[in-house]
C-alpha positions as a Python dict, from the first residue, in 0.01 Angstrom:
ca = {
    (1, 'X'): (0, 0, 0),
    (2, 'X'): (135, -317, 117),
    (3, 'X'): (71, -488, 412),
    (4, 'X'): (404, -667, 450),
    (5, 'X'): (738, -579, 493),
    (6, 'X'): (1098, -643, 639),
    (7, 'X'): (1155, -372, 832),
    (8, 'X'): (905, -182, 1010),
    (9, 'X'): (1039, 136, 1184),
    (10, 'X'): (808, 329, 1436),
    (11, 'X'): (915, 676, 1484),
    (12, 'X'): (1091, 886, 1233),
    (13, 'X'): (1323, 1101, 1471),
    (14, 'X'): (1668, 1135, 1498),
    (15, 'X'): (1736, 755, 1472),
    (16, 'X'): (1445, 630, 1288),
    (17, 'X'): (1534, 864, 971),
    (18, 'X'): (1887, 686, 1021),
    (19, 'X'): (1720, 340, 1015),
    (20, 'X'): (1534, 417, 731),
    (21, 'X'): (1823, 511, 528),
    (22, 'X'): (2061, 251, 611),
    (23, 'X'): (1796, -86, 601),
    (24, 'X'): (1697, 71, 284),
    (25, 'X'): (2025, 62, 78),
    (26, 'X'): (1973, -282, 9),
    (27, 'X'): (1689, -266, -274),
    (28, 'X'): (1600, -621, -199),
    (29, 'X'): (1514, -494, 162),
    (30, 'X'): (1143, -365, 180),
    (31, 'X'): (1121, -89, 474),
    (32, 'X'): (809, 117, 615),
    (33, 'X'): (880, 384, 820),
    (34, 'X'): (578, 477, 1050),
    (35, 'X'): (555, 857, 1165),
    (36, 'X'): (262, 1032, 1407),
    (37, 'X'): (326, 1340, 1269),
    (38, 'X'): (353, 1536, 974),
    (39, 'X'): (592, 1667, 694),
    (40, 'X'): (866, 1883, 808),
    (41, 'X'): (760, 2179, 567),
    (42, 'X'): (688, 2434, 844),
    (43, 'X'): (924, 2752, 848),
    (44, 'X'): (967, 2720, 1258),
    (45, 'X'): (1131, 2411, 1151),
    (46, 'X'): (1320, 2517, 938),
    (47, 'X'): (1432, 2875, 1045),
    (48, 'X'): (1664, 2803, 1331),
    (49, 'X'): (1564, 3094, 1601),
    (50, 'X'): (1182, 2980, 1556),
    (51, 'X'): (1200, 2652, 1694),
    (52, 'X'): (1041, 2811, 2031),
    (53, 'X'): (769, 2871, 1799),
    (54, 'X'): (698, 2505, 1758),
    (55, 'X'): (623, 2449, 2144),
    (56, 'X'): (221, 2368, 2226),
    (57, 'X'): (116, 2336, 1852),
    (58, 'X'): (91, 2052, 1656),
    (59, 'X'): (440, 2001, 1587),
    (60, 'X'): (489, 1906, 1944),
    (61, 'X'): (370, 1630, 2155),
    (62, 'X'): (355, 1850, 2430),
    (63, 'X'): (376, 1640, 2705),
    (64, 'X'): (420, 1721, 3051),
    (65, 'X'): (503, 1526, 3385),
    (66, 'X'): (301, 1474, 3713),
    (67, 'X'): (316, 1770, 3948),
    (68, 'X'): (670, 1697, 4059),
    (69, 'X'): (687, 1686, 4427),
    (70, 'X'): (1062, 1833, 4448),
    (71, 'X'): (1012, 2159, 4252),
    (72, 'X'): (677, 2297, 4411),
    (73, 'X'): (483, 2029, 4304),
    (74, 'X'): (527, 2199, 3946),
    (75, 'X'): (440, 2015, 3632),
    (76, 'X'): (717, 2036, 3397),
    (77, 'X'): (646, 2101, 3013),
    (78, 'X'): (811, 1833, 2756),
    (79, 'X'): (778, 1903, 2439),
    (80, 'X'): (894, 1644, 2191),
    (81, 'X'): (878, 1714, 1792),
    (82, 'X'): (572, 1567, 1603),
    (83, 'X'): (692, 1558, 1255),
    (84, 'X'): (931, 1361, 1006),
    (85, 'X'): (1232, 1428, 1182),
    (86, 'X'): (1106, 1399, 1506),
    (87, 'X'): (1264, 1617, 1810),
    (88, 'X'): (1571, 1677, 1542),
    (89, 'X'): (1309, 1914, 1373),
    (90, 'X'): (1216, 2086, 1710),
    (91, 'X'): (1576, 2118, 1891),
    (92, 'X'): (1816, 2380, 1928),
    (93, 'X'): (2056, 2182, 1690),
    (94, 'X'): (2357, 2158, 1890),
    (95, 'X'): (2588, 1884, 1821),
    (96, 'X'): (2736, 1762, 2139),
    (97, 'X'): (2823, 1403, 2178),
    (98, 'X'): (2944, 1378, 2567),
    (99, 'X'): (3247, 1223, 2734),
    (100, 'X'): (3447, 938, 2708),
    (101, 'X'): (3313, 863, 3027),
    (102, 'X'): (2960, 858, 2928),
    (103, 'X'): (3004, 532, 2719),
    (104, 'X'): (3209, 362, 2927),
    (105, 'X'): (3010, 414, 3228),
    (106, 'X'): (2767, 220, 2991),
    (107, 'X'): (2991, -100, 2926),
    (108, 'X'): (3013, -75, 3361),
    (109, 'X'): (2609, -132, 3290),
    (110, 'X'): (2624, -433, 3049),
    (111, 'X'): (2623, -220, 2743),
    (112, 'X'): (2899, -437, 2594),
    (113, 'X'): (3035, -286, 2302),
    (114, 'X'): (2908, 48, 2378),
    (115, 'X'): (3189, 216, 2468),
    (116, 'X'): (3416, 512, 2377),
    (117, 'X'): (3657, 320, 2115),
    (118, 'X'): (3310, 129, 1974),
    (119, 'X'): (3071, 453, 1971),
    (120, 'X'): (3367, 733, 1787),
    (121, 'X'): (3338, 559, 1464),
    (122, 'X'): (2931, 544, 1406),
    (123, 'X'): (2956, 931, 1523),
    (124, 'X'): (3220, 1033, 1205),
    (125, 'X'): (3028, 767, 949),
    (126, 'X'): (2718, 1021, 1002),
    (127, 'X'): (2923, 1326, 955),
    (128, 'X'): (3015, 1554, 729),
    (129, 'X'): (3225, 1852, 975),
    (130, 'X'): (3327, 2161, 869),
    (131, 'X'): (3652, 2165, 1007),
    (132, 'X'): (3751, 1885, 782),
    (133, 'X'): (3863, 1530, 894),
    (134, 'X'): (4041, 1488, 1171),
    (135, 'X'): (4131, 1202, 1453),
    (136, 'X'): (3756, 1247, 1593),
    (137, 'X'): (3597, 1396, 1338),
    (138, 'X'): (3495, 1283, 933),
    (139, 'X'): (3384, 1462, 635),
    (140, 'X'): (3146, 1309, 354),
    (141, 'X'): (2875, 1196, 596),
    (142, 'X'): (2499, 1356, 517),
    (143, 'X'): (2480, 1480, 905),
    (144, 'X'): (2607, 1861, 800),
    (145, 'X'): (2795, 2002, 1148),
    (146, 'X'): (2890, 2384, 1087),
    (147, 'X'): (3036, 2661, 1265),
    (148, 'X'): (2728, 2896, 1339),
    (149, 'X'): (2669, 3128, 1055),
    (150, 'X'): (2615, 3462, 1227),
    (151, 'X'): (2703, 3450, 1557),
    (152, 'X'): (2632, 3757, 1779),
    (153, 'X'): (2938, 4011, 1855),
    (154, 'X'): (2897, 4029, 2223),
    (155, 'X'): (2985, 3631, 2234),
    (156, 'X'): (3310, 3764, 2251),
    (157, 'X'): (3272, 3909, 2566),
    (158, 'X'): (3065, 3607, 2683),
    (159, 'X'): (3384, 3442, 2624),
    (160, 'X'): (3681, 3628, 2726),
    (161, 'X'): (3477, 3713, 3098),
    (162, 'X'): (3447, 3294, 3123),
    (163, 'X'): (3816, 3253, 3126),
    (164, 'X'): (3864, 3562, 3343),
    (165, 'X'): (3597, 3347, 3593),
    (166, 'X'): (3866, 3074, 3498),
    (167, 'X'): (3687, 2825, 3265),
    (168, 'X'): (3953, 2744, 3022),
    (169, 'X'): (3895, 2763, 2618),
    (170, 'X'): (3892, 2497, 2503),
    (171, 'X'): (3913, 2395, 2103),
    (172, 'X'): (3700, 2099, 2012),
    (173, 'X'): (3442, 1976, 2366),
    (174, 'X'): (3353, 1695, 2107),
    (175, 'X'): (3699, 1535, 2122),
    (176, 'X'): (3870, 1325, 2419),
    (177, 'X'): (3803, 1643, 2675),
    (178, 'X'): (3521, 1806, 2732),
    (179, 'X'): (3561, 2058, 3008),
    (180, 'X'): (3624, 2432, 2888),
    (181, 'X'): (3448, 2688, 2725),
    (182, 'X'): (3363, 2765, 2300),
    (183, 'X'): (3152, 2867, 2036),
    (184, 'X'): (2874, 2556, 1971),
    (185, 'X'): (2913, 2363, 1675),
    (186, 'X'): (2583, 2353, 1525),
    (187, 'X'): (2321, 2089, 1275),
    (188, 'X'): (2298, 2362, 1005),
    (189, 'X'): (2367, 2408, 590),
    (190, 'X'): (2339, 2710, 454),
    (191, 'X'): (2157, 2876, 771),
    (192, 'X'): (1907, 2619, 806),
    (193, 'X'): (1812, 2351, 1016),
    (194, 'X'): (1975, 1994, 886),
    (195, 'X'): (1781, 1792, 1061),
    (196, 'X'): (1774, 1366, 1063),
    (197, 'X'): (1500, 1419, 822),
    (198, 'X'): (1702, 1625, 573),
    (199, 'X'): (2060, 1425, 646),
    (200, 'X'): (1910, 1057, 613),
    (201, 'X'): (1563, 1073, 440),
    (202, 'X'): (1539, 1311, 196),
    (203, 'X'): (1798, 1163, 5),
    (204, 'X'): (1663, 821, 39),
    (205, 'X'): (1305, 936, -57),
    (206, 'X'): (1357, 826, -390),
    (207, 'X'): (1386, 438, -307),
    (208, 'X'): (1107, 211, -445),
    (209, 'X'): (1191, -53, -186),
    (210, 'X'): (1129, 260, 164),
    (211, 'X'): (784, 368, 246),
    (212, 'X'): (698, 610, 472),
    (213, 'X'): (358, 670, 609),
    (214, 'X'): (307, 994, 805),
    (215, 'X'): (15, 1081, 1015),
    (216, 'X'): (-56, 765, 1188),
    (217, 'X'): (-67, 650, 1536),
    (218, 'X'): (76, 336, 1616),
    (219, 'X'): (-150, 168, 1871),
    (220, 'X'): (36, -173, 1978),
    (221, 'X'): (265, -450, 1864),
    (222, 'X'): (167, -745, 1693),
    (223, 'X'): (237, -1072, 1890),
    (224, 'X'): (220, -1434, 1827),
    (225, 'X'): (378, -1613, 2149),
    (226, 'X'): (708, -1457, 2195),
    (227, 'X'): (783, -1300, 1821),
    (228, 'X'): (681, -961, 1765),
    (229, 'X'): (530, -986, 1416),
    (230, 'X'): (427, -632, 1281),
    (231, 'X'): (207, -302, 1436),
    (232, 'X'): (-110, -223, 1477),
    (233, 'X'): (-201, 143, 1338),
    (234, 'X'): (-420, 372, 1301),
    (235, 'X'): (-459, 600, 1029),
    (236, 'X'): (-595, 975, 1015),
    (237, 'X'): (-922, 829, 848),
    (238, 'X'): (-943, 605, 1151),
    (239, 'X'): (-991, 238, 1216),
    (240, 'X'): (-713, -17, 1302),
    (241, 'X'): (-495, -155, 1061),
    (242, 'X'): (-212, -432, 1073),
    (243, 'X'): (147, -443, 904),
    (244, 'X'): (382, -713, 989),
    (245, 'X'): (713, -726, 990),
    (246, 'X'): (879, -1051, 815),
    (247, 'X'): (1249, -1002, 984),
    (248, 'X'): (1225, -695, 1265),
    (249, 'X'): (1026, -430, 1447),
    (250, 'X'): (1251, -86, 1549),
    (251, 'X'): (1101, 122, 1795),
    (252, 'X'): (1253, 446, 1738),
    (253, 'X'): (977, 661, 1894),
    (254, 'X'): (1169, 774, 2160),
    (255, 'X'): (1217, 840, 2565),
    (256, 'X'): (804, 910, 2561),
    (257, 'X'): (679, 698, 2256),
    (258, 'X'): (847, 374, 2287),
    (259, 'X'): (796, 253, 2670),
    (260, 'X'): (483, 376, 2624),
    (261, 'X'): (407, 165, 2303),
    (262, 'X'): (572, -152, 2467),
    (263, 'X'): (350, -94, 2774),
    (264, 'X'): (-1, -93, 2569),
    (265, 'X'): (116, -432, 2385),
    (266, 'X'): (105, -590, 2740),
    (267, 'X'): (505, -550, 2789),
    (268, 'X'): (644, -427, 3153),
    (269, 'X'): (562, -410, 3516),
    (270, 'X'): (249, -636, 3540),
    (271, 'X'): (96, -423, 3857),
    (272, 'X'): (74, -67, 3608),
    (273, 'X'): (-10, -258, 3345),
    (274, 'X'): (-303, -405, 3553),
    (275, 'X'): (-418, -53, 3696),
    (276, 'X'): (-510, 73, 3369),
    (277, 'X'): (-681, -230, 3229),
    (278, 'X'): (-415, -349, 2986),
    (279, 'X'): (-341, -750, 2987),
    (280, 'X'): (49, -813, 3127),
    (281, 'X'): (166, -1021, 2868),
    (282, 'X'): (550, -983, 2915),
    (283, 'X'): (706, -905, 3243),
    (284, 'X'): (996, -643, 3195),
    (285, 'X'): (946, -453, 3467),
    (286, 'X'): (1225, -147, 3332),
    (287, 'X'): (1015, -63, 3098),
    (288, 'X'): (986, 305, 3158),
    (289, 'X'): (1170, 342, 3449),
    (290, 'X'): (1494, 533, 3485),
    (291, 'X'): (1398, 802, 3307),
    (292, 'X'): (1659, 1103, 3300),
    (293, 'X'): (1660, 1455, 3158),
    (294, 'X'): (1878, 1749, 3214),
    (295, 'X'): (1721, 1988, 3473),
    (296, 'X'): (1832, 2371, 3394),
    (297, 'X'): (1754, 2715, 3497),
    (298, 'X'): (1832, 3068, 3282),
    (299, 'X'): (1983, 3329, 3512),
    (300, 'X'): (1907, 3641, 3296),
    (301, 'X'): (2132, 3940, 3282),
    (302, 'X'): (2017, 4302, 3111),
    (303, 'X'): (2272, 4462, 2867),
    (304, 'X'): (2323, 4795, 2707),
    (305, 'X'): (2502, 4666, 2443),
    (306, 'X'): (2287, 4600, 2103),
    (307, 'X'): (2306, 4363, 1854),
    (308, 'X'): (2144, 4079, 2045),
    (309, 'X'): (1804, 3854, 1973),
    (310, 'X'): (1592, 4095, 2054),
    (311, 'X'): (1404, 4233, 1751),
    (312, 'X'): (1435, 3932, 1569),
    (313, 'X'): (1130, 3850, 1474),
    (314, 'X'): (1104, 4169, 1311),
    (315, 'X'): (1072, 4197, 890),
    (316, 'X'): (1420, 4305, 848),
    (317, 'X'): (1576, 3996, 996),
    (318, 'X'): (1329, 3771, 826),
    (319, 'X'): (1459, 3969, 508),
    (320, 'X'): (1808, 3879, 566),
    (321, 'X'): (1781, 3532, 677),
    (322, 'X'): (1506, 3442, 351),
    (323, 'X'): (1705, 3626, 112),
    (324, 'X'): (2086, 3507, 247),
    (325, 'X'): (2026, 3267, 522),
    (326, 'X'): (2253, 3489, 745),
    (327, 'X'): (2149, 3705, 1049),
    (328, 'X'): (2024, 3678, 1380),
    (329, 'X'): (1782, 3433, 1271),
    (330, 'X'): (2004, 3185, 1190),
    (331, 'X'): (2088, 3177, 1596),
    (332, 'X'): (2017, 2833, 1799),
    (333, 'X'): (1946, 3170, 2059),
    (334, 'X'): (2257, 2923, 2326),
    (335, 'X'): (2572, 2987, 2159),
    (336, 'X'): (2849, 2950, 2354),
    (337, 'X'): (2898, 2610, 2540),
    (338, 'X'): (3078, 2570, 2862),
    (339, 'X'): (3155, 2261, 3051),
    (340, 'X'): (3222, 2239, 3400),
    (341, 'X'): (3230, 2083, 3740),
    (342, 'X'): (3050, 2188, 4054),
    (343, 'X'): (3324, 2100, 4309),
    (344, 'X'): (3661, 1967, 4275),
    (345, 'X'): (3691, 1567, 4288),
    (346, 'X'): (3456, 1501, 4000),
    (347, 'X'): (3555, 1251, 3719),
    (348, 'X'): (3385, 1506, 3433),
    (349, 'X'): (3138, 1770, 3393),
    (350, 'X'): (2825, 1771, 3570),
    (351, 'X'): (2765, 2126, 3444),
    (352, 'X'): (2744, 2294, 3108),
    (353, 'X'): (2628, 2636, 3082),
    (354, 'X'): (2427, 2758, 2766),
    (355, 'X'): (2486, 3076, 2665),
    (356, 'X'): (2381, 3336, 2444),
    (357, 'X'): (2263, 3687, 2338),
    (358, 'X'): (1914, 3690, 2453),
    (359, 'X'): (1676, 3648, 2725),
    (360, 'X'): (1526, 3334, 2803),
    (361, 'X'): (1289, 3211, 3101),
    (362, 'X'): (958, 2944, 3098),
    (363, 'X'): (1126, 2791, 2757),
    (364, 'X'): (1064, 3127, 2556),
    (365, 'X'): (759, 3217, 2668),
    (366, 'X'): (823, 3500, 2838),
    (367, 'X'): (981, 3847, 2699),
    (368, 'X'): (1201, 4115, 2795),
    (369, 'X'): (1151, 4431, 2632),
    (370, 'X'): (1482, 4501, 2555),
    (371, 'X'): (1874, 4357, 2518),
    (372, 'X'): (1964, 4062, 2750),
    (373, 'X'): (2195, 3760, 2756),
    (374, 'X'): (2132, 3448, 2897),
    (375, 'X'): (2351, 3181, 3099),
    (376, 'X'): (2187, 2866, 3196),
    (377, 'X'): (2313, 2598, 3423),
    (378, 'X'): (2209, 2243, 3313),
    (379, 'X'): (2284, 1932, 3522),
    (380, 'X'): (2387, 1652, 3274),
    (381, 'X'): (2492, 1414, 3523),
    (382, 'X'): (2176, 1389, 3731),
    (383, 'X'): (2086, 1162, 3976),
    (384, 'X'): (1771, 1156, 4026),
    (385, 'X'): (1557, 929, 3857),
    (386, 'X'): (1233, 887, 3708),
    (387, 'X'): (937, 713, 3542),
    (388, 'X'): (751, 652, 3198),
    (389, 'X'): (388, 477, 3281),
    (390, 'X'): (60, 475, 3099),
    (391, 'X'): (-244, 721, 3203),
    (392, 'X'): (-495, 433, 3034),
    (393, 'X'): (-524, 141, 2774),
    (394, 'X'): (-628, 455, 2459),
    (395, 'X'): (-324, 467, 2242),
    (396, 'X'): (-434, 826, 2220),
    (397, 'X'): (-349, 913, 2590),
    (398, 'X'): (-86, 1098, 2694),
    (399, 'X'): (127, 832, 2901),
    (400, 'X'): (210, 1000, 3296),
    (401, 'X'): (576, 1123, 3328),
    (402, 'X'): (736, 1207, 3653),
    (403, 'X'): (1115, 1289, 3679),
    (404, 'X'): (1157, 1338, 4050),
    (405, 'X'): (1390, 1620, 3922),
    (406, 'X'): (1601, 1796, 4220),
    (407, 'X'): (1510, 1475, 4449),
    (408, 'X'): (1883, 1415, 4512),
    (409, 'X'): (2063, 1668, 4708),
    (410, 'X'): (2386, 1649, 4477),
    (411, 'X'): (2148, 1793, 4200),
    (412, 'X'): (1981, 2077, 4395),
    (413, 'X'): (2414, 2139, 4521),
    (414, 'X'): (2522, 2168, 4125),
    (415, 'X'): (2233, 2373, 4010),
    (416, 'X'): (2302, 2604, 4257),
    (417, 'X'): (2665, 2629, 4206),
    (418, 'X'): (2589, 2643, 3851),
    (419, 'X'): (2388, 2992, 3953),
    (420, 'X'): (2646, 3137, 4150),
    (421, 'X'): (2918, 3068, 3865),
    (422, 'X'): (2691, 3237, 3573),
    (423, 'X'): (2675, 3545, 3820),
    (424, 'X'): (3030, 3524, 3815),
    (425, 'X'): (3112, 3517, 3487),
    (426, 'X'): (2831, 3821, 3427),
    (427, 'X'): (3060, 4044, 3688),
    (428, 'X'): (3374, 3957, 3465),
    (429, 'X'): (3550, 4177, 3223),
    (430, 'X'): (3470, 4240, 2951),
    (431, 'X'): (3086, 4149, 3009),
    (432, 'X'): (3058, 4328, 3337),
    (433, 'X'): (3104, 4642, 3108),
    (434, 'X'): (2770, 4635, 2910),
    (435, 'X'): (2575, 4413, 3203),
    (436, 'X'): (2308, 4682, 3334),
    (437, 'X'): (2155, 4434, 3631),
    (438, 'X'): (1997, 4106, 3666),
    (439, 'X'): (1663, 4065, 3569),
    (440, 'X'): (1700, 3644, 3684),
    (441, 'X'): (1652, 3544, 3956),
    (442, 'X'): (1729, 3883, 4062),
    (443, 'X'): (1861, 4096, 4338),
    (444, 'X'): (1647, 3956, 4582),
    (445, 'X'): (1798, 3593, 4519),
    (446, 'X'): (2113, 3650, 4770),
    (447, 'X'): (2144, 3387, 4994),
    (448, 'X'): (2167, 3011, 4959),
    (449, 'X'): (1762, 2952, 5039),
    (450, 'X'): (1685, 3234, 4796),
    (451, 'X'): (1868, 3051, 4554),
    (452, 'X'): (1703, 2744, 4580),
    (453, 'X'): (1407, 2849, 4650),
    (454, 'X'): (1409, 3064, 4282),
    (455, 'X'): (1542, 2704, 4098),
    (456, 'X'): (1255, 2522, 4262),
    (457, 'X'): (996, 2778, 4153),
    (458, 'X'): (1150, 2846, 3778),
    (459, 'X'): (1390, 2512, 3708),
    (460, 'X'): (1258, 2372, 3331),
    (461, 'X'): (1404, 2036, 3149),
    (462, 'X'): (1622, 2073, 2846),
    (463, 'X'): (1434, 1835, 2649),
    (464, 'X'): (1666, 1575, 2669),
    (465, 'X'): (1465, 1291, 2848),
    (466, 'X'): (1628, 957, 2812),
    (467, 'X'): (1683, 559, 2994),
    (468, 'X'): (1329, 393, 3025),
    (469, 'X'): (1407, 138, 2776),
    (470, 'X'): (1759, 99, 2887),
    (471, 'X'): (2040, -163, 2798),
    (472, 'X'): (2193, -340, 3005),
    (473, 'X'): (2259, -718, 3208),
    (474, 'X'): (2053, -563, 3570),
    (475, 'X'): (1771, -635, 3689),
    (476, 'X'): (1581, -299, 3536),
    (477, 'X'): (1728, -339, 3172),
    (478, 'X'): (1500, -373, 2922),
    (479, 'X'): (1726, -470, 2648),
    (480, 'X'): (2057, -657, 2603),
    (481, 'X'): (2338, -481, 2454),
    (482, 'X'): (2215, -525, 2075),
    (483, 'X'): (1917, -331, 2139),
    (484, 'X'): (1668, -648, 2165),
    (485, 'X'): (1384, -636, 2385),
    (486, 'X'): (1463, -910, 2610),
    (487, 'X'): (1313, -1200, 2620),
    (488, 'X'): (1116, -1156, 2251),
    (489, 'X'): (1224, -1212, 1934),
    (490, 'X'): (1171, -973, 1629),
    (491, 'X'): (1174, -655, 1830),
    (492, 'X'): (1410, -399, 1881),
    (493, 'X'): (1423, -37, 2091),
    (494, 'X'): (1676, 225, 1863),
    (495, 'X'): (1637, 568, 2043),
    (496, 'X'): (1728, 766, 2370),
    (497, 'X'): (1527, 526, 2541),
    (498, 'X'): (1802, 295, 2506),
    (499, 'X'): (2106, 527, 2706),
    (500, 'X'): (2166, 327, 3047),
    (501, 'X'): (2286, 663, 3173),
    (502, 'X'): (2216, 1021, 3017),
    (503, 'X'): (2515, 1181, 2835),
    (504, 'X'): (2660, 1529, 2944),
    (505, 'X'): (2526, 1728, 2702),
    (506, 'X'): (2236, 1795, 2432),
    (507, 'X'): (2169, 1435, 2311),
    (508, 'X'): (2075, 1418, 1911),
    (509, 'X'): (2425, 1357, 1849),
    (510, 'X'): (2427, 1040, 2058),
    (511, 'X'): (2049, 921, 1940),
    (512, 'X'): (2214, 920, 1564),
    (513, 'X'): (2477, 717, 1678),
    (514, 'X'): (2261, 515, 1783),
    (515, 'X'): (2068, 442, 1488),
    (516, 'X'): (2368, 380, 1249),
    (517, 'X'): (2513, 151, 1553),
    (518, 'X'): (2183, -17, 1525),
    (519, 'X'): (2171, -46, 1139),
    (520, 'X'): (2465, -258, 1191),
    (521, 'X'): (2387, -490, 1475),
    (522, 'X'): (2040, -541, 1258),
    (523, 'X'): (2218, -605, 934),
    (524, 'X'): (2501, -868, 1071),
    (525, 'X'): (2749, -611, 1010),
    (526, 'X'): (3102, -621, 1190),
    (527, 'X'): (3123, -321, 1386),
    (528, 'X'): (3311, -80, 1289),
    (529, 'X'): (3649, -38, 1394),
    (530, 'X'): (3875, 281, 1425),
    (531, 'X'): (4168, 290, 1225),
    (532, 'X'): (4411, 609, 1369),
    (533, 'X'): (4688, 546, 1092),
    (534, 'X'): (4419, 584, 808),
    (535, 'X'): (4286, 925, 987),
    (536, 'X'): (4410, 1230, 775),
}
């Protein structure tokens, strides 16, 4: 195997696998795509329902934060996919890609060319929509979006009772608006997972000029003064190996992976860097701070209605979905999306509410012996902030998280209204029909304290961490607004690391943006520009 390339891409997740296929359509480009996991061959990848099964096994980084001193000094599990595809093999495949507002509020933070009008066209190259082309949507990209396959009947009820609690329907939440309720759209073909993986790498496999190592743990950059020249990695037969990089480094290894991987090359606040024994070599002190995820909690209703998730893990269902790719296992287990705001006077959402025919509590963990649905409040305009840092100088280690989650009022206010709506909709017709009681948080969960004091004890993350590598012109960015580490040549971040502020909603969408937005700005390419009168 070479020791030399062009391009050398750390992290083969939901942007990497974009990287990879884009640098590598030039065949006088040589590319190496670095990956800590595996292949993606596993059935709970590929099955949709099973990706629960994934969590704590070596698919999964498992991470976890510091006891977080807001929610009961709790630690809060992370889990983050370890295999080629990266979290996009591990998520519940729901393609949301936020608000207008989003983007601009990331132009407001020296994102220039971020915006709405710049970030709509990188989202339809990638995709390929089942509803056909339209002014926000494109067909013929290898990013397969697709109305879910077998959705559960009492959706429909789930539904109809959300406008009688009056959240409108709404038709597309991926278009100009957001706010409303609908089915998901969802990352499958056929019934199966289409993850970044199988959009952008399988089909570039094939390409003598892309190489793609899996298995290895990449333990530092390579530095000579200023330039980043290559990676140091280790293999799984051990020892520490260099590969340089003649034009450009991409870290790509996400919220977790890449502050952490700029931190043990010597890169970000000197005093951490110190307290763990690693040489500051860099001072960027925003490397892994801001760090944002989407706080949620699952308020859990028993149903007497069948025909929901439970039992389906059972042979029958595994019959059906192996032999058609159809049934209940083809479920992302949320299926209807709602958007919402907590109080009047807000410029968007800071609500959505995931939704679906099954119980769900401590990220799957936990059963309920019988029929259930599920609506769960997540925040996706947080305010609370937190922190990346490293445990110690061993590549190996997990780094420390802490998300300070619920450490703003405002967030602990939304989650709670977010509870008190979900109980609404539940007492609507025609749900309130086939709703037998709540099983969470329960009866007992009446008054305001009650309420918070059941988020604070139960309240997970969404998986969704983002910012601690963020763009920007502030003080705390860590890159300029094409993605390069400022203040060092030859080295770019290209991941969720890179969002100044998180998006409202589930963020794959947005981290494949990103990587065909950064293909661009890597390759000299204008950026693209949206033409309405050519739009079918």
């Amino acid at each position: 195997m070479s020791d030399s390339f062009d391009y050398v891409i750390v992290g083969a997740g939901s942007a990497g696998c974009v990287l990879a296929n884009r640098l590598s359509a030039d065949p006088g480009t040589r590319v190496l795509l670095l990956e800590a996991g595996g292949r993606d061959r596993s059935p709970n990848i590929k099955i949709p329902a099973a990706f629960p099964n994934q969590f704590h096994t070596k698919l999964d980084w498992d991470f976890a934060t510091e006891p977080e001193p807001h929610v009961d000094g709790r630690s809060l599990y992370v889990p983050r996919g370890k295999s080629l595809g990266g979290s996009s093999s591990m998520n519940a495949m729901l393609y949301v890609r936020g608000c207008p507002l989003d983007y601009e509020s990331w132009v407001r933070a020296g994102a220039t060319g971020w915006g709405w009008e710049d970030v709509l066209p990188y989202f339809m190259r990638s995709e390929h929509n089942a509803r056909g082309a339209s002014e926000y949507h494109g067909v013929g990209g290898e990013l397969h979006v697709s109305e879910q396959r077998s959705p559960r009947k009492l959706d429909r009820r789930i539904l109809a009772a959300s406008e009688a609690a009056g959240i409108p329907r709404i038709a597309d939440y991926n278009g100009p608006e957001q706010d409303g309720v609908s089915m998901f759209q969802v990352l499958q073909k056929g019934g199966r997972r289409w993850s970044s993986a199988d959009a952008f790498l399988t089909p570039a496999r094939g390409r003598p000029n892309l190489e793609i190592r899996t298995n290895v743990l990449v333990e530092r950059l390579a530095l000579e003064g200023t330039r980043v020249t290559g990676v140091h990695y280790r293999g799984r037969r051990g020892g520490s190996r260099l590969v340089r990089a003649g034009a450009e480094v991409i870290l790509a290894a996400g919220a977790i992976g890449s502050p952490q991987l700029l931190q043990l090359s010597g890169i970000g606040d000197p005093a951490d860097l110190q307290a763990v024994g690693v040489k500051p070599i860099h001072d960027l002190p925003g490397v892994g701070a801001n760090l944002q995820d989407h706080p949620f909690q699952t308020v859990n209703f028993a149903v007497s209605e069948s025909g929901t998730l439970y039992g389906a893990d059972k042979p029958k269902p595994l019959a059906e979905w192996i032999l058609r790719r159809s049934g209940p296992l083809t479920s992302t287990v949320a299926e209807v999306n709602a958007f919402v705001r907590s109080r009047p006077g807000l410029a968007a959402a800071d609500l959505q509410l995931h939704m679906g025919a099954a119980y769900f509590d401590d990220h799957g963990s936990v059963e309920y012996p019988g029929d259930a649905i599920v609506i769960g409040p997540v925040l996706v305009a947080p305010k609370s902030r937190g922190k990346v840092w490293l445990r110690s100088a061993d590549p190996a280690d997990k780094p420390r998280i802490l998300t300070n989650s619920l450490s703003e009022p405002e967030d602990l206010d939304a989650l709670v209204a977010g509870v008190e709506l979900a109980r609404r909709i539940a007492a609507e017709s025609p749900l309130a029909e086939v709703v037998t009681h709540e099983i969470t948080p329960g009866p007992d969960a009446v008054d305001r304290d009650a309420i918070e004091a059941d988020i604070r004890r139960r309240l997970m993350l969404i998986y969704h961490p983002v910012g601690t590598c963020a763009m920007g012109d502030g003080e705390q960015a860590v890159l300029d607004a094409e993605l390069r580490v400022r203040g060092l040549d030859g080295v770019r971040v290209a991941d969720a690391s890179v969002m100044p502020t998180i998006t409202r909603g589930n963020t794959h969408a947005p981290c494949v943006m990103i990587g065909e937005k950064a293909s661009d700005l890597i390759l000299g390419r204008t950026a693209l520009r949206r033409e309405r009168s050519a739009v079918a």
